[in-house]
C-alpha positions in Angstrom: 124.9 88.3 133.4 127.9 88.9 136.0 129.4 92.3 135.9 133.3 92.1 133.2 134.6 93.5 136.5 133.4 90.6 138.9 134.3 88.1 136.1 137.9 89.2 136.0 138.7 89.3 139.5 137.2 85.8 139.9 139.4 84.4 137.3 142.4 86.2 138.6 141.7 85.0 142.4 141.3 81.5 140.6 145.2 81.6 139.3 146.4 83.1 141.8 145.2 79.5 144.2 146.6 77.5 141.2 149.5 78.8 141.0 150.3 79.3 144.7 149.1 75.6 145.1 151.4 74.5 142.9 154.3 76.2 144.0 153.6 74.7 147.3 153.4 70.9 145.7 156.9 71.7 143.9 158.7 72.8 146.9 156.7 69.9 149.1 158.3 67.8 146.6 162.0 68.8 146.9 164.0 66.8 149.0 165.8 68.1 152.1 168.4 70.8 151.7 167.1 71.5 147.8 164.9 74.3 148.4 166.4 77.5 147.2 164.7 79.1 150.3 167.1 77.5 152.6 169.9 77.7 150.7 173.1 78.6 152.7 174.9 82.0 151.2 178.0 81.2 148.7 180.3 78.7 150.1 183.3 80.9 149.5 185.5 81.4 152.0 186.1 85.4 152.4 189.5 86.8 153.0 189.3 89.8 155.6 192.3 92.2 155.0 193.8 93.0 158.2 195.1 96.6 158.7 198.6 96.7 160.6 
């Protein structure tokens, strides 16, 4: 019988590949210019205040 110790970290590293796998199938998925990666800053325009 395997060590609780050994058990548990295999399970974890097990979720941890499923779940990075399927964040990499989700954002594979995405079409281009959806990923929240790449996602350009707010589109507001900023007014600078110019000192006279």
């Amino acid at each position: 019988m395997k060590s609780p110790v050994i058990v548990v970290a295999i399970t974890l590293t097990a979720a941890i590949l499923v779940a990075a796998s399927l964040l990499i199938i989700v954002g594979t998925r995405k079409g281009a210019g959806t990923s929240t990666l790449n996602a350009p800053t707010l589109q507001q325009r900023v007014k600078h205040a110019h000192m006279v």
